[in-house]
N, C-alpha and C positions, 0 to 999 in steps of 0.2 A: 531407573532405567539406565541402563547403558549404551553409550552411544560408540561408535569407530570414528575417528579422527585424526586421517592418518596413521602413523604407524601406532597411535596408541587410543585406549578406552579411557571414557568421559563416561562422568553421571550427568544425567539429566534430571531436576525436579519440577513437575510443572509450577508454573509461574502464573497461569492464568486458567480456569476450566473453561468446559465449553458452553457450561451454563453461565457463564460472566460473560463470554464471548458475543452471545445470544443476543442476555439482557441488552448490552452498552451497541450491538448494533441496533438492536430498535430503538434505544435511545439517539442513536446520529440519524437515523432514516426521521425522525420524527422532528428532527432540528431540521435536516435537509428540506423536507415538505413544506416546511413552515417558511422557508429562507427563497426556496424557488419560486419566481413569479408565477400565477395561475395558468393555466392553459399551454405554458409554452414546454417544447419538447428541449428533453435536456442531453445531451450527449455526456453517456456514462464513457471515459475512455480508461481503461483496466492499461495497469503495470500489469503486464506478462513478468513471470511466470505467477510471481508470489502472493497478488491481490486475486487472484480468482478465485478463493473461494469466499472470504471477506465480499468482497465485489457480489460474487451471485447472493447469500446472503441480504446484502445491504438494498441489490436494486430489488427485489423481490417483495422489501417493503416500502419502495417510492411509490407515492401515490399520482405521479403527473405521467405523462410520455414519455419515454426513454429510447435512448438509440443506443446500443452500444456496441462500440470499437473500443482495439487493443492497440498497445505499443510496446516496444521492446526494449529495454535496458540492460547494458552490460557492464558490470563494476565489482563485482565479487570473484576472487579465487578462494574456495575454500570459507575460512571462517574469519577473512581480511579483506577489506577493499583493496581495490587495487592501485587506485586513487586516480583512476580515470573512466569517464563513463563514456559512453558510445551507443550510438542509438542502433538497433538493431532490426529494429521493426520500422519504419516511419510513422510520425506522426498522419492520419488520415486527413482527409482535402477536408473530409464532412465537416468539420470542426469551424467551419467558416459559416462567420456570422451567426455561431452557436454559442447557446450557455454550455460551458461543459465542465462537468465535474472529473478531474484525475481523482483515480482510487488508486492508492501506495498501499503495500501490505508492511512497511516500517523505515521512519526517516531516522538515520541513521547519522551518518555525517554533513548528509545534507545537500550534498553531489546531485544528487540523480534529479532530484527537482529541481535545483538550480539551472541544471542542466535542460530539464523536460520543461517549465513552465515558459520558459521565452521561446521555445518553438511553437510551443501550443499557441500561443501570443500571436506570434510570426505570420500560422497559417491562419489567422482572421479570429480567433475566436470569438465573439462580443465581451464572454465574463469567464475568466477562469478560475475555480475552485478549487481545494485537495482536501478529499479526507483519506486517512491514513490511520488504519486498525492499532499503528504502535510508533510511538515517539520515545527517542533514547534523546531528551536536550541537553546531557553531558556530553554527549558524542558529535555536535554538531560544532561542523569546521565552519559553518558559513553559516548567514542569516537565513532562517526559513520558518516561518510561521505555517501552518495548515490550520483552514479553516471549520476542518472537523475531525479531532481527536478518538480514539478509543480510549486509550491508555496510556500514560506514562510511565516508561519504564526505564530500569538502571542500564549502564555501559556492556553488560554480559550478554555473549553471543545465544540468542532462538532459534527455535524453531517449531515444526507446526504451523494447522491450520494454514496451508498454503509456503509458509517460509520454510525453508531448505538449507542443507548441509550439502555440497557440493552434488547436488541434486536429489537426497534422500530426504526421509520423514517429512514432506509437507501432507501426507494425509495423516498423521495426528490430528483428532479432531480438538485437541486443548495445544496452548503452548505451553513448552519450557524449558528452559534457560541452563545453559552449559555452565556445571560449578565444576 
């Protein structure tokens, strides 16, 4: 596949099908169920833009109560951080006194939850979580663990399923990686 990138074309080879995609979400939804206490409602809160479909995917197979709100992060030009994030959406008040699980569609440098978990914090949460469809742990500037993994993956820039090229191809239903 070719892709446009700026003034010039990129191959793309996918990196991950949609049947791997699949399997490893219902694999985290089933870690999730098991991890969430019984009964209690859990606030799914979606990275706009790029974890939406990961996100509907993922809550589709929790098995508890779900509330879900978004938030908005800005740190990408193109196919570079920019190396500073900003919040663009705010975090939502709901999140107080909630379990709430962030869904990331890929931790990258490590920014944008550094940046998003102490406000989730901030505004009361009781427990904060992240799973995140895609981990690059060479590429990470700062400390950042997520609690629920899809995949690890090398420093080459995705896209797909949700992640984007200066706002193209996130409806790829597979990913793959810019060689």
């Amino acid at each position: 596949m070719l892709v446009n990138v700026g003034n010039r074309t990129m191959t793309a080879k996918v990196l991950l099908t949609e049947q791997q995609i699949s399997e490893r979400t219902t694999e985290l939804a089933a870690q999730i169920n098991n991890d969430h206490p019984k009964g209690e409602t859990l606030v799914v809160l979606i990275v706009l833009h790029g974890a939406i479909l990961f996100a509907a995917d993922l809550v589709r197979k929790l098995n508890m109560p779900t509330q879900i709100e978004t938030t908005r992060l800005k740190s990408y030009a193109g196919t570079v951080s920019s190396g500073t994030v900003s919040l663009a959406i705010p975090v939502p008040d709901s999140v107080a006194g909630k379990n709430v699980l962030i869904i990331e569609d890929i931790i990258d440098s490590g920014r944008s939850l550094n940046f998003l978990v102490p406000k989730v914090k901030d505004a009361g949460a009781k427990l904060v979580r992240v799973a995140t469809l895609l981990d690059k742990p060479e590429a990470h500037e700062t400390e950042i663990t997520a609690d629920y993994v899809g995949f690890y993956i090398g420093k080459n820039f995705v896209i797909g399923y949700g992640l984007d090229l200066d706002g193209a191809y996130r409806n790829l239903p597979y990913i793959a990686e810019l060689v």
